[in-house]
PyMOL commands that place a pseudoatom at each C-alpha (Angstrom):
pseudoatom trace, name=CA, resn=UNK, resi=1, chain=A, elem=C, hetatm=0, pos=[-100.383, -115.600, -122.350]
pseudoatom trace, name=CA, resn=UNK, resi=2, chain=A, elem=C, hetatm=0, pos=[-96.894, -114.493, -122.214]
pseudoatom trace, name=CA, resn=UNK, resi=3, chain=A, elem=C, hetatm=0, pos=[-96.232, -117.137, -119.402]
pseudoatom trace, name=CA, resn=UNK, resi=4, chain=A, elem=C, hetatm=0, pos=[-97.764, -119.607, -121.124]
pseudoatom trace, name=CA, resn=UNK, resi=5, chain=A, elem=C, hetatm=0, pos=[-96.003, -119.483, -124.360]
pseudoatom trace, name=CA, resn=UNK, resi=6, chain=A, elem=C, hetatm=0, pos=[-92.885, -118.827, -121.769]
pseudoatom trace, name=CA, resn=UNK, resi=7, chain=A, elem=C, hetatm=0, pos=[-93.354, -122.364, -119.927]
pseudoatom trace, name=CA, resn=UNK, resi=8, chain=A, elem=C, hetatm=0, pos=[-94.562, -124.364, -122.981]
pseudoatom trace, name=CA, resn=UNK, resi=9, chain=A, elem=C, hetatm=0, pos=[-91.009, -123.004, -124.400]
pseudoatom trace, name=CA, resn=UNK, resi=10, chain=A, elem=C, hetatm=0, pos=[-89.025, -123.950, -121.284]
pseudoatom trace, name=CA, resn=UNK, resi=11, chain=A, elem=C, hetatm=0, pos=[-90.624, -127.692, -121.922]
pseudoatom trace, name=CA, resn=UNK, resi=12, chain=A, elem=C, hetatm=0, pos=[-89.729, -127.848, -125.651]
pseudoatom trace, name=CA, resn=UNK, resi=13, chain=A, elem=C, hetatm=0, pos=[-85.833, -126.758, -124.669]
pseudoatom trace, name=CA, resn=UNK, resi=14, chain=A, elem=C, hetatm=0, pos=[-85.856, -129.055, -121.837]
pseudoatom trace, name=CA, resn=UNK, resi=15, chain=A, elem=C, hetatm=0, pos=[-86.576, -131.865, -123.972]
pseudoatom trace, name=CA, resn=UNK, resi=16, chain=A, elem=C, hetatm=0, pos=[-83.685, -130.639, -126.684]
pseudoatom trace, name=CA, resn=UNK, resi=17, chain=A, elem=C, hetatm=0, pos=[-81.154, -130.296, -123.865]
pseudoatom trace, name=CA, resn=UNK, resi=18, chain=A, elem=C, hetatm=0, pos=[-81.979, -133.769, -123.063]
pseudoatom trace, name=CA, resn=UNK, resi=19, chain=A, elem=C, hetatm=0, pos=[-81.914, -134.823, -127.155]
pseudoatom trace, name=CA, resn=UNK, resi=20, chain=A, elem=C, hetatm=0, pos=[-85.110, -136.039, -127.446]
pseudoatom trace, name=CA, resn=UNK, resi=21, chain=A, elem=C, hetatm=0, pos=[-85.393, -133.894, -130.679]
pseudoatom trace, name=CA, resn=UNK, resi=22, chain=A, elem=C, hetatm=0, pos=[-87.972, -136.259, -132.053]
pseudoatom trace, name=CA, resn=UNK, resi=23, chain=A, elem=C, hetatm=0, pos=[-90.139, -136.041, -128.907]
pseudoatom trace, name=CA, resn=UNK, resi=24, chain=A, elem=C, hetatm=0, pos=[-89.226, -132.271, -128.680]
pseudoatom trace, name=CA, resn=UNK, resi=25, chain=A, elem=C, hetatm=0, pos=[-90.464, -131.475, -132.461]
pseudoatom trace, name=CA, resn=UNK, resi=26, chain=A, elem=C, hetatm=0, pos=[-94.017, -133.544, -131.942]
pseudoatom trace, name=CA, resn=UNK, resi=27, chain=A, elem=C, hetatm=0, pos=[-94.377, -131.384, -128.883]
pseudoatom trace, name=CA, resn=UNK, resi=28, chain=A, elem=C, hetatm=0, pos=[-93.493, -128.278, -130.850]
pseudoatom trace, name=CA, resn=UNK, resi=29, chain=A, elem=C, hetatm=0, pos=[-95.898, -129.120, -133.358]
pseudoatom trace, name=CA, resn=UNK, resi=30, chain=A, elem=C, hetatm=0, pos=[-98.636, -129.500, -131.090]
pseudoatom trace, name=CA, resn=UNK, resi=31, chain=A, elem=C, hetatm=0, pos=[-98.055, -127.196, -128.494]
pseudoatom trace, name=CA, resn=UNK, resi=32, chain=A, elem=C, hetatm=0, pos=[-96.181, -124.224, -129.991]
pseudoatom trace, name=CA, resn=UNK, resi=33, chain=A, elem=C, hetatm=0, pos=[-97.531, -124.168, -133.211]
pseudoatom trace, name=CA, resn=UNK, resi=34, chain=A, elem=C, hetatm=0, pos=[-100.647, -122.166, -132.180]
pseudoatom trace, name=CA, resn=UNK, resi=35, chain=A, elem=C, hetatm=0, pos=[-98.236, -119.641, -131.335]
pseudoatom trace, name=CA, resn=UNK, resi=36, chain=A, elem=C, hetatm=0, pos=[-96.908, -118.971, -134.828]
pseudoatom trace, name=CA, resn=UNK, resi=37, chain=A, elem=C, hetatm=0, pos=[-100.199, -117.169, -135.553]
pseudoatom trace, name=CA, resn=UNK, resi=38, chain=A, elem=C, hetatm=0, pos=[-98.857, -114.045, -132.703]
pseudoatom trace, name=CA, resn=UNK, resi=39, chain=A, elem=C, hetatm=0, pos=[-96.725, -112.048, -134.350]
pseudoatom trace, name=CA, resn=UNK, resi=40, chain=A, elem=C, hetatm=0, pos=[-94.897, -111.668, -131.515]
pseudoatom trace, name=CA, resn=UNK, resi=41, chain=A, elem=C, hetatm=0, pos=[-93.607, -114.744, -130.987]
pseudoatom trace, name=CA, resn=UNK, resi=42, chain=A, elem=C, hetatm=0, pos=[-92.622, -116.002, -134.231]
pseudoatom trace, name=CA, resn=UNK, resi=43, chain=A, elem=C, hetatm=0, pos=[-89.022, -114.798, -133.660]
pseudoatom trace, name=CA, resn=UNK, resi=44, chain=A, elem=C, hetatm=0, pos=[-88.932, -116.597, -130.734]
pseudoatom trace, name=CA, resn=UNK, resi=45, chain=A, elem=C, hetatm=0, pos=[-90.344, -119.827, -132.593]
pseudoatom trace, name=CA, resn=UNK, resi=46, chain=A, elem=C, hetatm=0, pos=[-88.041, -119.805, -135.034]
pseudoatom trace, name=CA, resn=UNK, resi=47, chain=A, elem=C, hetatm=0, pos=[-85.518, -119.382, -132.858]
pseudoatom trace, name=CA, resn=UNK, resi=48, chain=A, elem=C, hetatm=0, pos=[-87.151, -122.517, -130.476]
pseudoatom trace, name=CA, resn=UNK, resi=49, chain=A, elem=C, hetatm=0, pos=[-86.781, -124.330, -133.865]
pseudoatom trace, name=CA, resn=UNK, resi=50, chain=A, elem=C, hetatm=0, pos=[-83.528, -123.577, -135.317]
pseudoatom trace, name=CA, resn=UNK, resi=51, chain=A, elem=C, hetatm=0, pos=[-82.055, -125.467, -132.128]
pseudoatom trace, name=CA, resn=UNK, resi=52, chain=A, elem=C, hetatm=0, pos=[-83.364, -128.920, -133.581]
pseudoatom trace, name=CA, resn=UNK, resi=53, chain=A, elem=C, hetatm=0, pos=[-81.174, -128.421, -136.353]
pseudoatom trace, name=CA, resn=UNK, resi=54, chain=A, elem=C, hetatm=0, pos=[-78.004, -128.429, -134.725]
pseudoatom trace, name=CA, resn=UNK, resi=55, chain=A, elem=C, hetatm=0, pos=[-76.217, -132.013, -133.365]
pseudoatom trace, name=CA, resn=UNK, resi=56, chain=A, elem=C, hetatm=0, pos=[-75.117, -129.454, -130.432]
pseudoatom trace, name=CA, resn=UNK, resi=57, chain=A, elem=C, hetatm=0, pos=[-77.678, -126.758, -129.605]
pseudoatom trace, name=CA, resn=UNK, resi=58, chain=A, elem=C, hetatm=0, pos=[-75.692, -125.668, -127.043]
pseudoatom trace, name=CA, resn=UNK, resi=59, chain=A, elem=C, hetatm=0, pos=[-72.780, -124.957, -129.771]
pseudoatom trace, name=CA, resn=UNK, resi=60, chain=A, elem=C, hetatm=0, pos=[-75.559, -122.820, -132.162]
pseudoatom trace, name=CA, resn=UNK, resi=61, chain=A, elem=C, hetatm=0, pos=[-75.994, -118.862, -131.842]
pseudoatom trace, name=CA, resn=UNK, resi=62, chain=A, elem=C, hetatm=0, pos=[-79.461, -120.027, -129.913]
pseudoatom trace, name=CA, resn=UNK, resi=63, chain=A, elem=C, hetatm=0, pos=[-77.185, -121.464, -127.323]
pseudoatom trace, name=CA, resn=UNK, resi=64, chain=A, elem=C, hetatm=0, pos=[-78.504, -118.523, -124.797]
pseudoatom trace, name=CA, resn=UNK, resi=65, chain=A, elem=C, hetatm=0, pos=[-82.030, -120.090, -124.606]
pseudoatom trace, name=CA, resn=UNK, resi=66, chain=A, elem=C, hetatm=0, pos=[-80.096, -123.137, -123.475]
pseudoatom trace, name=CA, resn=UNK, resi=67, chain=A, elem=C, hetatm=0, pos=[-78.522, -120.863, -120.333]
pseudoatom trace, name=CA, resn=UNK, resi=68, chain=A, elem=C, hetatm=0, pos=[-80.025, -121.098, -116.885]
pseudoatom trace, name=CA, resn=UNK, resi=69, chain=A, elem=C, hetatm=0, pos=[-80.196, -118.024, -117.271]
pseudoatom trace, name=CA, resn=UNK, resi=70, chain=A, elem=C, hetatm=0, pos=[-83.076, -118.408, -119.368]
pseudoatom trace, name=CA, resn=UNK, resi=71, chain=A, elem=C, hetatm=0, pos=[-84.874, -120.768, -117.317]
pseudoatom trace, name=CA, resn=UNK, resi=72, chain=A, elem=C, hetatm=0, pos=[-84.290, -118.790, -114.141]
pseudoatom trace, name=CA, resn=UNK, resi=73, chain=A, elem=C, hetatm=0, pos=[-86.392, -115.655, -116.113]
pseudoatom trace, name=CA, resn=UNK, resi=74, chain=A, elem=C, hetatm=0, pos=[-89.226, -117.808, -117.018]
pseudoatom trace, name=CA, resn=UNK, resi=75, chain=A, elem=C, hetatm=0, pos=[-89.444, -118.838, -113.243]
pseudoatom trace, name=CA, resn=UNK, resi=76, chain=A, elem=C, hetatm=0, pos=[-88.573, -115.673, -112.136]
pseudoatom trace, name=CA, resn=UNK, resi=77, chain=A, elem=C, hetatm=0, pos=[-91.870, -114.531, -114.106]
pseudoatom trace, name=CA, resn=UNK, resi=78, chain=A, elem=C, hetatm=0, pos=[-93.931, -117.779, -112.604]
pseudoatom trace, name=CA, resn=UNK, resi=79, chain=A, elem=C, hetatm=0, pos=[-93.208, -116.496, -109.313]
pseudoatom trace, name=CA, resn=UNK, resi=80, chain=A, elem=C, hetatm=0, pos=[-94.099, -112.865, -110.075]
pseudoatom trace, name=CA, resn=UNK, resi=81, chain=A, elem=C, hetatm=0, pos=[-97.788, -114.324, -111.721]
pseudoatom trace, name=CA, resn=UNK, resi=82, chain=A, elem=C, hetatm=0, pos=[-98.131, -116.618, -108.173]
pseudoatom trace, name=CA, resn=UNK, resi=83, chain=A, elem=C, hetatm=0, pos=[-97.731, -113.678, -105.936]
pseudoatom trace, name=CA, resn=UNK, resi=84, chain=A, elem=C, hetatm=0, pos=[-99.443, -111.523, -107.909]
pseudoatom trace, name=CA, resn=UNK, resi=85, chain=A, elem=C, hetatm=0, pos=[-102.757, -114.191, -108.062]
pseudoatom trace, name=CA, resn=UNK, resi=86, chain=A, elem=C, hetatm=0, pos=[-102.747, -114.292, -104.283]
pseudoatom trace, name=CA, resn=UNK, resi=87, chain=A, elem=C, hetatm=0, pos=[-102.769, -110.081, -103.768]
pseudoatom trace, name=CA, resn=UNK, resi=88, chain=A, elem=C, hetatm=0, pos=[-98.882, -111.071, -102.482]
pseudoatom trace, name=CA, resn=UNK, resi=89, chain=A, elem=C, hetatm=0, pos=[-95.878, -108.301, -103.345]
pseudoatom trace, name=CA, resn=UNK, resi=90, chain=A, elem=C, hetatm=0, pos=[-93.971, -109.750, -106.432]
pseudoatom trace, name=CA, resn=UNK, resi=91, chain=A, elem=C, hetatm=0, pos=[-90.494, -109.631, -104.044]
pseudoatom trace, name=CA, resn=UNK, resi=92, chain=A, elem=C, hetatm=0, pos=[-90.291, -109.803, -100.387]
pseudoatom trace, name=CA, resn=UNK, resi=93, chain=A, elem=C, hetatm=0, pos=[-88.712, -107.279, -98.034]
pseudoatom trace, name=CA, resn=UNK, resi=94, chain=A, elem=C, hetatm=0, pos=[-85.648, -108.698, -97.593]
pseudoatom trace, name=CA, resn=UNK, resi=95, chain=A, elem=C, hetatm=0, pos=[-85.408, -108.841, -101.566]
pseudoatom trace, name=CA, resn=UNK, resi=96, chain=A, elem=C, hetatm=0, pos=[-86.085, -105.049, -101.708]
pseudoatom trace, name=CA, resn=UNK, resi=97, chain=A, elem=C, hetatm=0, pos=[-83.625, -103.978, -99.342]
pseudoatom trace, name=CA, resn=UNK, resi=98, chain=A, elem=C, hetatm=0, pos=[-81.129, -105.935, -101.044]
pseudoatom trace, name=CA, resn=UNK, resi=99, chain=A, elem=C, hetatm=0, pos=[-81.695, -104.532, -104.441]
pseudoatom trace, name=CA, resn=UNK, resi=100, chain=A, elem=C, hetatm=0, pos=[-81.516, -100.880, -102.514]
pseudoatom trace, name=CA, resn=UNK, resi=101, chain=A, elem=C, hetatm=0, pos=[-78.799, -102.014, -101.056]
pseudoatom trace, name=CA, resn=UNK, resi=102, chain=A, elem=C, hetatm=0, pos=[-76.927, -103.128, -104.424]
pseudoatom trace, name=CA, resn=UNK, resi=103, chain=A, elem=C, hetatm=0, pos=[-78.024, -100.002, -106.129]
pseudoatom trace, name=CA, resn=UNK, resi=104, chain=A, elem=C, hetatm=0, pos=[-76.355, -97.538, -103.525]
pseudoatom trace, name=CA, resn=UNK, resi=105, chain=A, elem=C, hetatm=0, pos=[-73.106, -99.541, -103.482]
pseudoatom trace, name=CA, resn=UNK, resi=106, chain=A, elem=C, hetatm=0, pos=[-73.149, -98.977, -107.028]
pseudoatom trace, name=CA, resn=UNK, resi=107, chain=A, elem=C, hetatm=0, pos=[-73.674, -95.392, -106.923]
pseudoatom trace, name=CA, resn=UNK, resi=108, chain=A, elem=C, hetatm=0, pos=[-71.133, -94.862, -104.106]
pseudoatom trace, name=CA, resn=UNK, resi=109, chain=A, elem=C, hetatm=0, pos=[-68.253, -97.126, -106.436]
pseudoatom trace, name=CA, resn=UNK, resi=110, chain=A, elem=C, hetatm=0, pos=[-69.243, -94.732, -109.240]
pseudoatom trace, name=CA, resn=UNK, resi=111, chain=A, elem=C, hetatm=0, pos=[-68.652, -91.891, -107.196]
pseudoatom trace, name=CA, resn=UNK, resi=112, chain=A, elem=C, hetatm=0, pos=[-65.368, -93.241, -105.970]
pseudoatom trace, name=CA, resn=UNK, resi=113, chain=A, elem=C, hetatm=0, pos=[-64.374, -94.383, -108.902]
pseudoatom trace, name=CA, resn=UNK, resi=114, chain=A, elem=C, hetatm=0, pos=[-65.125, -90.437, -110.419]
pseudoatom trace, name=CA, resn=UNK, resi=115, chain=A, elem=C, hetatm=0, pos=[-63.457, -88.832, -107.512]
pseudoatom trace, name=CA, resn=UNK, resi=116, chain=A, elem=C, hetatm=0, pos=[-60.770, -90.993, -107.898]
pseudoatom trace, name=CA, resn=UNK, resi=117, chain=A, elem=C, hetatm=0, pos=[-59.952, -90.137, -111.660]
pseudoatom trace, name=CA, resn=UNK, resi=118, chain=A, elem=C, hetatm=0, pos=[-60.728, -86.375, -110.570]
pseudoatom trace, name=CA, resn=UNK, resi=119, chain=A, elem=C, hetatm=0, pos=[-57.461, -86.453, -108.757]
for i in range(1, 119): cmd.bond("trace and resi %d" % i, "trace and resi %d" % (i + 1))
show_as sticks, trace
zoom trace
């Protein structure tokens, strides 16, 4: 469900980034709407919302939903679901190593970095 409301959301912002406000409320009313009755994601509606009343969403404190950031999480999570559906690991080998890989030259900076302010 999560995805779902996640994807129907990335629609409605794609449609504000490309101000079609009109188009992106009539969407919002029919799409997200059935969403308002989760508690969980009325913050997130609201939030969805507030960006129709600003001439620049990308100027209002929602301006994060706007990121690619955001957009790269909700198909981050797409992936994940695809993977999972077909029994596949949710990252690859090559993915794992690097995120080992990142970790431990983290830790070994942080030691560095501690033996270096030891001295």
């Amino acid at each position: 469900m999560d995805l779902h409301f996640d994807l129907i959301s990335l629609h409605f912002i794609e449609l504000i980034r490309s101000r079609k406000c009109t188009e992106a409320l009539e969407f919002g009313q029919k799409k997200l709407t059935p969403f308002g009755k989760v508690s969980k994601y009325v913050e997130k509606l609201e939030d969805f919302m507030a960006l129709l009343a600003y001439e620049e969403p990308e100027k209002s404190p929602m301006f994060h939903l706007l990121a690619p950031e955001y957009r790269q999480n909700v198909a981050d999570s797409l992936n994940r679901a695809i993977l999972a559906h077909a029994n596949l690991p949710a990252y690859s080998s090559l993915e794992r190593v690097i995120q080992q890989s990142t970790v431990v030259r983290q830790y070994l900076q942080q030691e560095v970095d501690k033996a270096f302010l030891d001295k």
